[in-house]
MIPALUM-479918 format. One record per atom (N, C-alpha, C): x, y, z; residue number from 1; atom name. Coordinates in nm, 3 decimals, m for minus. Layout:
# residues N
{{X Y Z} NUM CA}
...
***
This chain:
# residues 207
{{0.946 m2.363 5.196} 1 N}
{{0.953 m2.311 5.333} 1 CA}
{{0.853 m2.383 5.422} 1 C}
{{0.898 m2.405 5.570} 2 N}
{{0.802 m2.464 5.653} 2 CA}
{{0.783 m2.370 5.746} 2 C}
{{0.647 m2.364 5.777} 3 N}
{{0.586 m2.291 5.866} 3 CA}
{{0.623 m2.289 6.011} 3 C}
{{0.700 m2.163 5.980} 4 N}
{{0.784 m2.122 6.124} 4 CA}
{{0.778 m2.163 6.230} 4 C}
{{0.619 m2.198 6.238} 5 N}
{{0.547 m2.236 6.405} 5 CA}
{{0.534 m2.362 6.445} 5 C}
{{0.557 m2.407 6.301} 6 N}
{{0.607 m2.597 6.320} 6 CA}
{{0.758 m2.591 6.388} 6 C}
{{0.830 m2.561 6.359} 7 N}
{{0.950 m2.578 6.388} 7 CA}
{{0.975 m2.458 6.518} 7 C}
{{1.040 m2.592 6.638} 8 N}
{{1.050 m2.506 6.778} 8 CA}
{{1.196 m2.533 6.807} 8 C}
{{1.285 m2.611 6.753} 9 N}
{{1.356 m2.658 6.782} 9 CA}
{{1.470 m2.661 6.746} 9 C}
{{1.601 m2.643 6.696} 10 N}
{{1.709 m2.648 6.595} 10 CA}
{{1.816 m2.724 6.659} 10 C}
{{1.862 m2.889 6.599} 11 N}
{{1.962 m2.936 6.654} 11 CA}
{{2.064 m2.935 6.536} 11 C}
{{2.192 m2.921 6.585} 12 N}
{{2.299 m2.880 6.514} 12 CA}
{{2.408 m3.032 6.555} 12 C}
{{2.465 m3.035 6.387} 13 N}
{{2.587 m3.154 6.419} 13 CA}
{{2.660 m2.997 6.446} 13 C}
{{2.840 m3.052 6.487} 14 N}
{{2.923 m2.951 6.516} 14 CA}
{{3.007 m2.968 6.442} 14 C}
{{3.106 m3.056 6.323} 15 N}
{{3.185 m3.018 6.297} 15 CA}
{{3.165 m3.006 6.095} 15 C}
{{3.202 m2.912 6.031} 16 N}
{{3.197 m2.894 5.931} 16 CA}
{{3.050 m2.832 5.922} 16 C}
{{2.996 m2.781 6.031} 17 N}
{{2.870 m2.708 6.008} 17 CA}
{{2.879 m2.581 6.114} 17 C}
{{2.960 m2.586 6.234} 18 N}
{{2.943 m2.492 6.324} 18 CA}
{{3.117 m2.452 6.384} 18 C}
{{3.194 m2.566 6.338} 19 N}
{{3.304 m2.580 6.342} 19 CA}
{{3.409 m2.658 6.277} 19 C}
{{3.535 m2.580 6.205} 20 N}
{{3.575 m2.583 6.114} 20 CA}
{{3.685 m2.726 6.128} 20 C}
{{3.650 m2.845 6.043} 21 N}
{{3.748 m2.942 6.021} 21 CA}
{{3.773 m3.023 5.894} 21 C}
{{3.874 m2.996 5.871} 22 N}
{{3.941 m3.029 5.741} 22 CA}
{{4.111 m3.094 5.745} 22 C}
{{4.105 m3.163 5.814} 23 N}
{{4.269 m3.212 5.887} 23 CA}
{{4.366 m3.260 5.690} 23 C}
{{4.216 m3.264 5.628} 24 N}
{{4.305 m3.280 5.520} 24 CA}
{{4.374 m3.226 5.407} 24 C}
{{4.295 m3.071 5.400} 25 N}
{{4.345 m2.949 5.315} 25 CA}
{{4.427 m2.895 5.462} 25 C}
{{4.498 m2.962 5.560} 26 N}
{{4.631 m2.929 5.634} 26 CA}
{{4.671 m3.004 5.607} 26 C}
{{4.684 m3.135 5.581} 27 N}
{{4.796 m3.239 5.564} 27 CA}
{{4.867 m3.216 5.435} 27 C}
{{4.766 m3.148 5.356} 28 N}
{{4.806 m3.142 5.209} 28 CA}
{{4.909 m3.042 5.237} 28 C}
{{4.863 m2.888 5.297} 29 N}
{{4.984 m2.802 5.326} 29 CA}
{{5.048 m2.839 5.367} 29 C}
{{5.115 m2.911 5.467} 30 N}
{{5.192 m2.994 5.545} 30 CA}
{{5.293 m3.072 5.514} 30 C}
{{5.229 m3.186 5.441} 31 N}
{{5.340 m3.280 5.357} 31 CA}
{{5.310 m3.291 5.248} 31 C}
{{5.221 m3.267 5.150} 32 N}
{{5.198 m3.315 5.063} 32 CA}
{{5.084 m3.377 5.011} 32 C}
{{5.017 m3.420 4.881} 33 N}
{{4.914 m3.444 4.870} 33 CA}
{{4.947 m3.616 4.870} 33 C}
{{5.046 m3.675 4.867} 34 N}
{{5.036 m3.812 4.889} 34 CA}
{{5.003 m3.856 4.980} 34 C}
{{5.098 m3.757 5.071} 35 N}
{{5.106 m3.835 5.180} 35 CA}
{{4.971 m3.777 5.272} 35 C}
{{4.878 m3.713 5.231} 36 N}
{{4.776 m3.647 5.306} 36 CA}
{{4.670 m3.720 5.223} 36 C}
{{4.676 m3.798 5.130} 37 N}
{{4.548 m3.920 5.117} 37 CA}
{{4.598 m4.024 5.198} 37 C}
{{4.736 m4.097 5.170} 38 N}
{{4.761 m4.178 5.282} 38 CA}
{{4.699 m4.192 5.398} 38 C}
{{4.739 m4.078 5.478} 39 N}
{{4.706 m4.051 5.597} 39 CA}
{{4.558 m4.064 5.649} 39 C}
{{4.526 m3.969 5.560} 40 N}
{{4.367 m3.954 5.551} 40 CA}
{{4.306 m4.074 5.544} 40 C}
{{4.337 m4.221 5.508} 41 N}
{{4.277 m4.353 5.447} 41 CA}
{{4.316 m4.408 5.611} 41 C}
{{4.465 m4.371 5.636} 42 N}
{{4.473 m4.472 5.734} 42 CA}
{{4.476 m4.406 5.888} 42 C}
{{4.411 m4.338 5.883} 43 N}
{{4.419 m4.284 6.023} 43 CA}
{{4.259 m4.181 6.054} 43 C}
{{4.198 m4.099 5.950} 44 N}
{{4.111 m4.055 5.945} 44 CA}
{{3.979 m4.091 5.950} 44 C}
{{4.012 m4.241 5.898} 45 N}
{{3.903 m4.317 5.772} 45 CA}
{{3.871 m4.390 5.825} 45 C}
{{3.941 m4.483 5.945} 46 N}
{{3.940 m4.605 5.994} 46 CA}
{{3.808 m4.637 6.065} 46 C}
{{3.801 m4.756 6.129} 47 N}
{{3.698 m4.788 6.239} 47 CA}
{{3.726 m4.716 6.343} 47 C}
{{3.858 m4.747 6.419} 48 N}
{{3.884 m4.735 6.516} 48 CA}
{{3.819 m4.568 6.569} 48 C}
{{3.861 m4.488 6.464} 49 N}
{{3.787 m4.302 6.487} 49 CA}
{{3.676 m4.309 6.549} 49 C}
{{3.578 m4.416 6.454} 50 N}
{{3.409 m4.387 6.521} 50 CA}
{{3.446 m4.473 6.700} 50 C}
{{3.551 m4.536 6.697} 51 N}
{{3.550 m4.591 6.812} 51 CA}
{{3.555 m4.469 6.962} 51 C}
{{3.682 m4.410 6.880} 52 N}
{{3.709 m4.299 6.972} 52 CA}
{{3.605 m4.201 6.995} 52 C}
{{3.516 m4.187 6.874} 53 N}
{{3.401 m4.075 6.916} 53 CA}
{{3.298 m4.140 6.940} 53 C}
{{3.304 m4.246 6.997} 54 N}
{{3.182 m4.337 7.052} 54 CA}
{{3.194 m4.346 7.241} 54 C}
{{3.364 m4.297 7.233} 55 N}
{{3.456 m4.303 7.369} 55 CA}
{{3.444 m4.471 7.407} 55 C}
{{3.481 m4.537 7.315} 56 N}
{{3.517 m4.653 7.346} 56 CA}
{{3.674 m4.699 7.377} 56 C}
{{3.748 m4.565 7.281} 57 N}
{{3.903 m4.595 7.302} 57 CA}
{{3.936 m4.441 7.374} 57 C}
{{4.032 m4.423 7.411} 58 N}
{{4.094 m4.299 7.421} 58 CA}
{{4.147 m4.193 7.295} 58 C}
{{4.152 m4.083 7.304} 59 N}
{{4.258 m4.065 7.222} 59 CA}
{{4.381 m4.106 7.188} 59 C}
{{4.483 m4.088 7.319} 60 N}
{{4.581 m4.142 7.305} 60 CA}
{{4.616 m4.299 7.265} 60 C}
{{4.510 m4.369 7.278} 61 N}
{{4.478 m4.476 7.253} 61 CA}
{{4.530 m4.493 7.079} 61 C}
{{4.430 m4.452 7.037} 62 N}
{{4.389 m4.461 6.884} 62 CA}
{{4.541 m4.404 6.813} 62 C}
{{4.576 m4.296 6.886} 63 N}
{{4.730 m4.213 6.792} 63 CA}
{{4.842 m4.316 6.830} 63 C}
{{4.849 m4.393 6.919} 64 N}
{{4.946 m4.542 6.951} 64 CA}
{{4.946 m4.631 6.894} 64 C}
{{4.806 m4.670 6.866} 65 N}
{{4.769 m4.803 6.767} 65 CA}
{{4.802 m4.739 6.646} 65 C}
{{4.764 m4.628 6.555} 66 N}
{{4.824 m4.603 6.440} 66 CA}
{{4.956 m4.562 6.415} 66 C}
{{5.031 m4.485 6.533} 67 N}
{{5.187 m4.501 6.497} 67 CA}
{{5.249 m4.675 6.513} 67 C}
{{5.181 m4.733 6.586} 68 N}
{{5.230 m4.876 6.595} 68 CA}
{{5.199 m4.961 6.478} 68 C}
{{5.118 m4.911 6.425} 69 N}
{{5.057 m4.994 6.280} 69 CA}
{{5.113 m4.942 6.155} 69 C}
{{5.150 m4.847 6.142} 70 N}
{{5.217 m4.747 6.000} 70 CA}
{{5.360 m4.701 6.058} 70 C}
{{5.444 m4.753 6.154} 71 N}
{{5.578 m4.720 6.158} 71 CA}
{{5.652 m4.642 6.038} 71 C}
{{5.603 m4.696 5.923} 72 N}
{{5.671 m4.608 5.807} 72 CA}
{{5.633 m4.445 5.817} 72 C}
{{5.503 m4.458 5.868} 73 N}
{{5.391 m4.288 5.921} 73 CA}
{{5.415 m4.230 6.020} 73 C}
{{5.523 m4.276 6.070} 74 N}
{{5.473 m4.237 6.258} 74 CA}
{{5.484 m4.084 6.281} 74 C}
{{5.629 m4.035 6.218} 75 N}
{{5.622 m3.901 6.228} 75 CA}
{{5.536 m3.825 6.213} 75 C}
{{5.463 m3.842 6.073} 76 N}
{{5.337 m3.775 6.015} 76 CA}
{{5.230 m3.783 6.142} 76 C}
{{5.174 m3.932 6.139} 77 N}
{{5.092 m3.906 6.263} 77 CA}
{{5.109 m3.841 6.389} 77 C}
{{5.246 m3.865 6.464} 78 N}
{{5.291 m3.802 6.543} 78 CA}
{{5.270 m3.621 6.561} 78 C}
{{5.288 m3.595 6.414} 79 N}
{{5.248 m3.417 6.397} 79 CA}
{{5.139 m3.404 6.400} 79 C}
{{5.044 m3.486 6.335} 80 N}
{{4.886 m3.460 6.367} 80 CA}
{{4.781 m3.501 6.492} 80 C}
{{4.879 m3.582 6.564} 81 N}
{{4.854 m3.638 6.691} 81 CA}
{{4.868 m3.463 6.803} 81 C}
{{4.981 m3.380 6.766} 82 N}
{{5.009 m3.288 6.815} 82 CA}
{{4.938 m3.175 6.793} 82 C}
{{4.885 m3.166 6.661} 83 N}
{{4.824 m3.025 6.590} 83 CA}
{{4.706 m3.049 6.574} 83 C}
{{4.612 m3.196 6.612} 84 N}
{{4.508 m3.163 6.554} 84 CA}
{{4.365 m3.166 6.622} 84 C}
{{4.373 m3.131 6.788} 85 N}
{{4.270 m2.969 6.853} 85 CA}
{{4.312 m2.839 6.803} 85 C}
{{4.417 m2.811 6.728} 86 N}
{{4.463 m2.637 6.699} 86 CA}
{{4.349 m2.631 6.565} 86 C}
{{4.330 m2.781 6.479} 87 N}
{{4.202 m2.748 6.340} 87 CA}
{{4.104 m2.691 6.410} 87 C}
{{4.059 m2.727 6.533} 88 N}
{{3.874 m2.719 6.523} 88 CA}
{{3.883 m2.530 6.573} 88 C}
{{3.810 m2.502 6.520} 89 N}
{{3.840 m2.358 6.511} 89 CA}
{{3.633 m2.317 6.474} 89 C}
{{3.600 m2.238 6.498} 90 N}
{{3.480 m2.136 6.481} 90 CA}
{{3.463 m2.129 6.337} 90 C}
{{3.284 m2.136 6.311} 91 N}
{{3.305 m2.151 6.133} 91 CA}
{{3.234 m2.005 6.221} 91 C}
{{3.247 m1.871 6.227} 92 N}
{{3.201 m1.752 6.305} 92 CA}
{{3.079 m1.693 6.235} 92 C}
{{3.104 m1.768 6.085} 93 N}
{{2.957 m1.695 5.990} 93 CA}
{{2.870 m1.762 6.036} 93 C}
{{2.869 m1.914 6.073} 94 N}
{{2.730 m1.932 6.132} 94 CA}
{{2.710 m1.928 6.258} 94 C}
{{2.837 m1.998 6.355} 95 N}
{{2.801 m1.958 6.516} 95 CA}
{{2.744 m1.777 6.502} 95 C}
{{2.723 m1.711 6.499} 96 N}
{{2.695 m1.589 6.476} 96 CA}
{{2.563 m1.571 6.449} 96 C}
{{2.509 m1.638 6.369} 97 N}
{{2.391 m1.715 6.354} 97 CA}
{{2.278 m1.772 6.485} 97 C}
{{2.370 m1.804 6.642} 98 N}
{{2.303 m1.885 6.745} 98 CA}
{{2.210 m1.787 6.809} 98 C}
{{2.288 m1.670 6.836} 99 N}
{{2.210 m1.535 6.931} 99 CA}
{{2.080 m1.508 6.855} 99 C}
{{2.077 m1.475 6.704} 100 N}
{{1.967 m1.437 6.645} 100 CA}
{{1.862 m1.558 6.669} 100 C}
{{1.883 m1.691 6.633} 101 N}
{{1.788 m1.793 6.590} 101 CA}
{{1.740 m1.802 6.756} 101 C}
{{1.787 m1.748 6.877} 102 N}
{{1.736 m1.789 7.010} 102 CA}
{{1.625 m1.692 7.059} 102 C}
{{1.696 m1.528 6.944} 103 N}
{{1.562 m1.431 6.999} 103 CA}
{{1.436 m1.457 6.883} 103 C}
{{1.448 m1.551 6.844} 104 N}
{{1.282 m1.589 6.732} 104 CA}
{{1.259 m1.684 6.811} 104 C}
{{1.286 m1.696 6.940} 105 N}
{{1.219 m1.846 7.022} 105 CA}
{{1.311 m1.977 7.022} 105 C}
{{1.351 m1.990 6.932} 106 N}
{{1.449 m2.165 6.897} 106 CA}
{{1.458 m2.230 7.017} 106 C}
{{1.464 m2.336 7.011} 107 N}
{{1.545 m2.414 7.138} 107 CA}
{{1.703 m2.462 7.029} 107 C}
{{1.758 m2.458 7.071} 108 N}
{{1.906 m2.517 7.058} 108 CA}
{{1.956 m2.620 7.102} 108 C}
{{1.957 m2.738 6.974} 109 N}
{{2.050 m2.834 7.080} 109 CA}
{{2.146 m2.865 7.040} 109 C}
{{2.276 m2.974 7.016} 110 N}
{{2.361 m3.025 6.999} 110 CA}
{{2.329 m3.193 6.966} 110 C}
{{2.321 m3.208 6.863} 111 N}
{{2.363 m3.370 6.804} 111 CA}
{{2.498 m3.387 6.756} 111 C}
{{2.651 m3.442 6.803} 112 N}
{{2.756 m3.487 6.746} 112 CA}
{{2.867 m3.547 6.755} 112 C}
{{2.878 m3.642 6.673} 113 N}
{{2.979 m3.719 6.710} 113 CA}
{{3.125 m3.657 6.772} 113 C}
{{3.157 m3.647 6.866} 114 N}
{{3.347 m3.602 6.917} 114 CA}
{{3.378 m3.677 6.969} 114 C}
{{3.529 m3.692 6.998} 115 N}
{{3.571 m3.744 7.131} 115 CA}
{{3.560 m3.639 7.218} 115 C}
{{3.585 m3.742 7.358} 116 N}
{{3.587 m3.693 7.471} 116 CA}
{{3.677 m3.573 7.460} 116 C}
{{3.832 m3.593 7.454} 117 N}
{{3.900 m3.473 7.486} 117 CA}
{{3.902 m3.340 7.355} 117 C}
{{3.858 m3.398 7.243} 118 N}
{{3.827 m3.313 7.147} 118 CA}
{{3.712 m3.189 7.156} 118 C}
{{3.612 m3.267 7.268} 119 N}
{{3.478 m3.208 7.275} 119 CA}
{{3.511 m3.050 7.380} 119 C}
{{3.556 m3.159 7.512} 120 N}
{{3.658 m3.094 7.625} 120 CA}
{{3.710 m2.961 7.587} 120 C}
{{3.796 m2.970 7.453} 121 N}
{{3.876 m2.808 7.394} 121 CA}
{{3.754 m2.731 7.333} 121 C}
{{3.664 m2.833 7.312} 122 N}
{{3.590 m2.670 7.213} 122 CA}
{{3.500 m2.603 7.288} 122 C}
{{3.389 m2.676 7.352} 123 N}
{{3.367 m2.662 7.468} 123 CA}
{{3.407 m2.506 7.578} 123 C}
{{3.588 m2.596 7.631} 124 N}
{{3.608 m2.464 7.721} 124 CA}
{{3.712 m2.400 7.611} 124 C}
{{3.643 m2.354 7.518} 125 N}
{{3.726 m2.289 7.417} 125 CA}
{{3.664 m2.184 7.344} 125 C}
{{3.538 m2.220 7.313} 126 N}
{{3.470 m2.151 7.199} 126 CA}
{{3.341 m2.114 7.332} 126 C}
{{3.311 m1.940 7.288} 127 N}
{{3.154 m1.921 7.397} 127 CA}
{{3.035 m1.966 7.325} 127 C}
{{3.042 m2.008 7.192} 128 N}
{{2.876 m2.017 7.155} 128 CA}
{{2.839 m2.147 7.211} 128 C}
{{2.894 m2.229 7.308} 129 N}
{{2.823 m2.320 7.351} 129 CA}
{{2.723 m2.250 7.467} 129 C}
{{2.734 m2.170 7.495} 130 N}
{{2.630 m2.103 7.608} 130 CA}
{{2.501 m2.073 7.550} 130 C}
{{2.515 m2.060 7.386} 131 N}
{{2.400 m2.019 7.330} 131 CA}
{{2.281 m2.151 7.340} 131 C}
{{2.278 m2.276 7.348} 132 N}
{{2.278 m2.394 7.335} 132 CA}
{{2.199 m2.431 7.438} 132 C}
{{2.023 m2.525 7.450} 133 N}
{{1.995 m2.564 7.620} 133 CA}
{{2.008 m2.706 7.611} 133 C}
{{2.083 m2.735 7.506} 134 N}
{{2.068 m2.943 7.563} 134 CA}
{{2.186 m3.003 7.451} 134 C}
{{2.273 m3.064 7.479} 135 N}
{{2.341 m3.139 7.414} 135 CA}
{{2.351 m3.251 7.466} 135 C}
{{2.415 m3.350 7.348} 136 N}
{{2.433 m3.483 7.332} 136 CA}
{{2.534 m3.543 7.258} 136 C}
{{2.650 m3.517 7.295} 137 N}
{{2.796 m3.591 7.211} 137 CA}
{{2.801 m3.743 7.240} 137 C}
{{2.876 m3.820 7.140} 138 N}
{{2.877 m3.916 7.122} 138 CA}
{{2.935 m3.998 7.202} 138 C}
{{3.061 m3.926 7.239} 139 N}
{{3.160 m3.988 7.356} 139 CA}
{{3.097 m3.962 7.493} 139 C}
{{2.999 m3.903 7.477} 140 N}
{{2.987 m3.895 7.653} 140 CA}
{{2.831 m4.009 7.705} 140 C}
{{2.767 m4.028 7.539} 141 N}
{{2.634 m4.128 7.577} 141 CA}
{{2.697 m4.272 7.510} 141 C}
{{2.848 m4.259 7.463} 142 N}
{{2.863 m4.436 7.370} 142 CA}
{{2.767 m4.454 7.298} 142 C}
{{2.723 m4.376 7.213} 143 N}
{{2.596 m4.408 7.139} 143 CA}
{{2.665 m4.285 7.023} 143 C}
{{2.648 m4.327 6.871} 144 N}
{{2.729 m4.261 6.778} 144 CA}
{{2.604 m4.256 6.651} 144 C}
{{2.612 m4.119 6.595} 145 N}
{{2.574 m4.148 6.438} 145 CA}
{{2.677 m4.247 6.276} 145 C}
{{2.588 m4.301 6.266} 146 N}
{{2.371 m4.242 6.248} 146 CA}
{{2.275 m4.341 6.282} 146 C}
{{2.356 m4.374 6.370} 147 N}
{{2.300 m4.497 6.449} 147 CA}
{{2.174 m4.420 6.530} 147 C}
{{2.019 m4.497 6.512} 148 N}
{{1.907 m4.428 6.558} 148 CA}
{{1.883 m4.411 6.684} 148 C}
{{1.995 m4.520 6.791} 149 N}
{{2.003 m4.460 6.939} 149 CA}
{{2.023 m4.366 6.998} 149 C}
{{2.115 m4.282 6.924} 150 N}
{{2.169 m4.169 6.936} 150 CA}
{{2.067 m4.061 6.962} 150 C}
{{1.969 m4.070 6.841} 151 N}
{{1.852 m3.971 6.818} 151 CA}
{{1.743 m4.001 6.899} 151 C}
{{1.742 m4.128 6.958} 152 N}
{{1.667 m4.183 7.070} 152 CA}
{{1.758 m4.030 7.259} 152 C}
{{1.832 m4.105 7.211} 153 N}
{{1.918 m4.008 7.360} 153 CA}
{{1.898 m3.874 7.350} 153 C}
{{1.848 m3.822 7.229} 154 N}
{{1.813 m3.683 7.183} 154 CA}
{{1.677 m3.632 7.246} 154 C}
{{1.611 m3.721 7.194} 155 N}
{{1.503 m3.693 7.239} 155 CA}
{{1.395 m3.719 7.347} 155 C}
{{1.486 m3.820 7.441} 156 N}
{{1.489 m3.815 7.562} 156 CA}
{{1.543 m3.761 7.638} 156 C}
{{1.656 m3.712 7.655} 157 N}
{{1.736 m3.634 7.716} 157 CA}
{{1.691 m3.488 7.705} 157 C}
{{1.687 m3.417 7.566} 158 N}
{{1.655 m3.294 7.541} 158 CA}
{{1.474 m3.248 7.520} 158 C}
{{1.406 m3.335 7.543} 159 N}
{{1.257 m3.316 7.461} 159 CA}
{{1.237 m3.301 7.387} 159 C}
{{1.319 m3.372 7.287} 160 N}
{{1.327 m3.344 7.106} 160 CA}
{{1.221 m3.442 7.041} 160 C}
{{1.145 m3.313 7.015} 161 N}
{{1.001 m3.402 6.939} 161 CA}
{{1.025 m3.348 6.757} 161 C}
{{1.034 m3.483 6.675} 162 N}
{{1.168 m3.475 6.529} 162 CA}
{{1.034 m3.416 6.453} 162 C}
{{0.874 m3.443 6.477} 163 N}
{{0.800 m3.359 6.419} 163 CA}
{{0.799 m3.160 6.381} 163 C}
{{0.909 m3.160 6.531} 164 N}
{{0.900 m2.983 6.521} 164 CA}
{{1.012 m2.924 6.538} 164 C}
{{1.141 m3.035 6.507} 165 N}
{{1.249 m2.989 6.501} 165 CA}
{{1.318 m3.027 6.355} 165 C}
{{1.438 m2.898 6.371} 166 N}
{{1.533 m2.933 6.268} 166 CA}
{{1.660 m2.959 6.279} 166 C}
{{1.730 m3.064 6.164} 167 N}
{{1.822 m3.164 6.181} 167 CA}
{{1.889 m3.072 6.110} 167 C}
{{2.056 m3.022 6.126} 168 N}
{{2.124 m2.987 6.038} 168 CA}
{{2.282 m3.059 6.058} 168 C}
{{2.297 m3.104 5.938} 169 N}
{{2.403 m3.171 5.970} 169 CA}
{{2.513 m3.194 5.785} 169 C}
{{2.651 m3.224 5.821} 170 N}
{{2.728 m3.213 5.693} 170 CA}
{{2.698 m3.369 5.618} 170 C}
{{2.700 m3.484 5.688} 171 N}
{{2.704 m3.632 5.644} 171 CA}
{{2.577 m3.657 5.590} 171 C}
{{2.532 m3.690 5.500} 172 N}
{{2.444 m3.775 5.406} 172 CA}
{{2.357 m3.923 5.513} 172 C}
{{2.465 m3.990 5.550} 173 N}
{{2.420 m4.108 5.638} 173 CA}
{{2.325 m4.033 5.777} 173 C}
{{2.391 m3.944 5.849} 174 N}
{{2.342 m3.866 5.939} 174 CA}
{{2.157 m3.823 5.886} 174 C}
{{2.187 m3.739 5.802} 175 N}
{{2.028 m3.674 5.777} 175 CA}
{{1.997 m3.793 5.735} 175 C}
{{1.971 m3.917 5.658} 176 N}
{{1.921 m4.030 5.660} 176 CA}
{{1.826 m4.060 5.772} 176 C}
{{1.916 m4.044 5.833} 177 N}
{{1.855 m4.115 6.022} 177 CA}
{{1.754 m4.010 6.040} 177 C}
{{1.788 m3.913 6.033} 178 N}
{{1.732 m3.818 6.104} 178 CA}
{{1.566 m3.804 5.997} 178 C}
{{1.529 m3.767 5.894} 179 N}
{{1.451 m3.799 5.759} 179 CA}
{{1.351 m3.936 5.866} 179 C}
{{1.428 m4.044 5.817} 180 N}
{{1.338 m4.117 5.870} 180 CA}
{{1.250 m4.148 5.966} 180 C}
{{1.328 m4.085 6.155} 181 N}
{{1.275 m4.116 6.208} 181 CA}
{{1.166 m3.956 6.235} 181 C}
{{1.186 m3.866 6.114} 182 N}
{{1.114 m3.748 6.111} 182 CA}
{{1.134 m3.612 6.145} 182 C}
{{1.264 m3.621 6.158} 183 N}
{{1.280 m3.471 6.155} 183 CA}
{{1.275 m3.399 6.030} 183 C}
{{1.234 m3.288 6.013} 184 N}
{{1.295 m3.157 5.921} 184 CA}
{{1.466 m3.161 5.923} 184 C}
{{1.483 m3.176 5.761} 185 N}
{{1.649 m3.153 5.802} 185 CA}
{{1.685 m3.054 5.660} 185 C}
{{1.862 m3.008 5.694} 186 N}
{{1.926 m2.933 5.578} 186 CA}
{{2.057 m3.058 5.601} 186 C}
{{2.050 m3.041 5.508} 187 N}
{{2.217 m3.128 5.488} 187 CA}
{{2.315 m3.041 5.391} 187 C}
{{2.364 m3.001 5.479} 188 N}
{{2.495 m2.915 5.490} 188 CA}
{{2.590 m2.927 5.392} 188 C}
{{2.573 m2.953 5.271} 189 N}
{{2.732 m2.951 5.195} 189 CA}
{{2.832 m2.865 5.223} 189 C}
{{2.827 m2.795 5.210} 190 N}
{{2.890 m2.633 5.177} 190 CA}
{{2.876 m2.524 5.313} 190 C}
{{2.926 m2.545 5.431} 191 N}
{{2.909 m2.455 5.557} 191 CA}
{{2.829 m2.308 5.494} 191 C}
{{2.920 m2.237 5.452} 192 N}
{{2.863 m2.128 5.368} 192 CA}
{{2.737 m2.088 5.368} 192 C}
{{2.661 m2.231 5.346} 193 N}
{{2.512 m2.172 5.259} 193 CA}
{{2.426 m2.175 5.384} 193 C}
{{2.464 m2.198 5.517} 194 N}
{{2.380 m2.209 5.640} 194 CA}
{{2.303 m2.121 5.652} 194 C}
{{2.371 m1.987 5.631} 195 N}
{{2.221 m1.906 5.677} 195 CA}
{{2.141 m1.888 5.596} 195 C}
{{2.154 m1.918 5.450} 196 N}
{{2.057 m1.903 5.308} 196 CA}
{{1.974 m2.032 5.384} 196 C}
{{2.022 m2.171 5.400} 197 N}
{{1.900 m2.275 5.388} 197 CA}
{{1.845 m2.228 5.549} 197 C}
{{1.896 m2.184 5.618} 198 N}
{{1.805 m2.141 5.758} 198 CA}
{{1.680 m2.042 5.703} 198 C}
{{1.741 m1.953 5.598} 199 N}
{{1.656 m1.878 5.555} 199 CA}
{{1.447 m1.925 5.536} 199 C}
{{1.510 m1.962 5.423} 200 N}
{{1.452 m2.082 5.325} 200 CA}
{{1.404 m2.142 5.410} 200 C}
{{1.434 m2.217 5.539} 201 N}
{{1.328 m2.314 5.582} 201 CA}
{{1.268 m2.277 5.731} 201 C}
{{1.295 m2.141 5.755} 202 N}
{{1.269 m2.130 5.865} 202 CA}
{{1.165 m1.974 5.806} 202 C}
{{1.164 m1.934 5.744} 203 N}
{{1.126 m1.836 5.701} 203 CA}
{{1.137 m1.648 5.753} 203 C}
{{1.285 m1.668 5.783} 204 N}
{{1.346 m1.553 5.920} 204 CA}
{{1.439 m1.438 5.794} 204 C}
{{1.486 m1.390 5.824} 205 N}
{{1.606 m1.286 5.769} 205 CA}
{{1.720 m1.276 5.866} 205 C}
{{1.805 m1.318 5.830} 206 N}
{{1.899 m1.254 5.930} 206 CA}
{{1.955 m1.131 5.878} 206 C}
{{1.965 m1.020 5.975} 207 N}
{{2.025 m0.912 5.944} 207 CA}
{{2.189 m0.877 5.901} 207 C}
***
């Protein structure tokens, strides 16, 4: 446990830690498990994604170039081109989590990669962004994890000093960055266990 009074700060990635994405235990329901690694390799996996959540391409951009590139896929993509703002959905066990960690003092911020129009739905979609005083998405600074600019725009933008804040995030490469240039971090496997390692390193109870 670290001493509560060190830590003033809590920045949060958003997806697979605060909000729910898994486009690939749907593809599997969907079509199948072939065709939902397929997919997953060539459309999920690619460069071009970090492009889009860097807002270098569009969305519509990126779902054109891959129906134009996998013609044999297009349908498939075409359905997930359609269905997939309906994934990002509330992980509610931990947003639930934001109100409490703000009346022990926290500052709240936002570190995470989205696109633009992805960000746009959750945003005017979901209220726990009100809980929140500083964010920083990827598409809106062109600056992407775990690239250390990013965490530069963090902590200029928000007054994020990485000595007294904490990094929580699902990617391995991500807390890397974050470790080094000194933050406190949890790295997220398992959404689930958020409020146990908040526990644990913040030294709080949630009720």
């Amino acid at each position: 446990m670290v001493e509560s009074k060190e830590i003033d700060t809590l920045v949060f990635d958003l997806g697979r830690v605060l909000i729910h994405w898994d486009p690939y235990g749907y593809m599997v329901e969907e079509f199948g498990e072939e065709i939902a690694k397929r997919l997953a390799e060539r459309v999920f996996s690619v460069p071009e994604w970090n492009l889009m959540d860097k807002g270098d391409i569009s969305e519509s951009q990126l779902w054109k170039m891959m129906e134009e590139r996998y013609p044999e896929d297009a349908r498939y993509i075409h359905h997930m081109k359609n269905v997939v703002l309906n994934l990002l959905k509330p992980i509610e066990e931990n947003t639930r989590l934001l109100p409490i960690l703000k009346t022990h003092g926290h500052r709240l911020c936002v570190l995470s990669n989205f696109s633009y129009k992805a960000f746009e739905y959750v945003y005017n979609t979901f209220d726990f962004f009100k809980y929140f005083d500083c964010m920083v998405i990827s598409s809106h600074v062109k600056k992407i994890k775990p690239n250390e600019d990013i965490f530069y725009e963090l902590m200029e933008r928000c007054g994020v000093k990485p000595s007294s804040s904490l990094f929580i995030d699902d990617r391995a490469d991500n807390i890397e960055t974050a470790k080094r240039l000194g933050f406190y971090v949890i790295h997220l496997v398992e959404h689930w266990k958020l409020k146990e390692a908040l526990e644990k390193m913040l030294g709080i109870k949630f009720e």
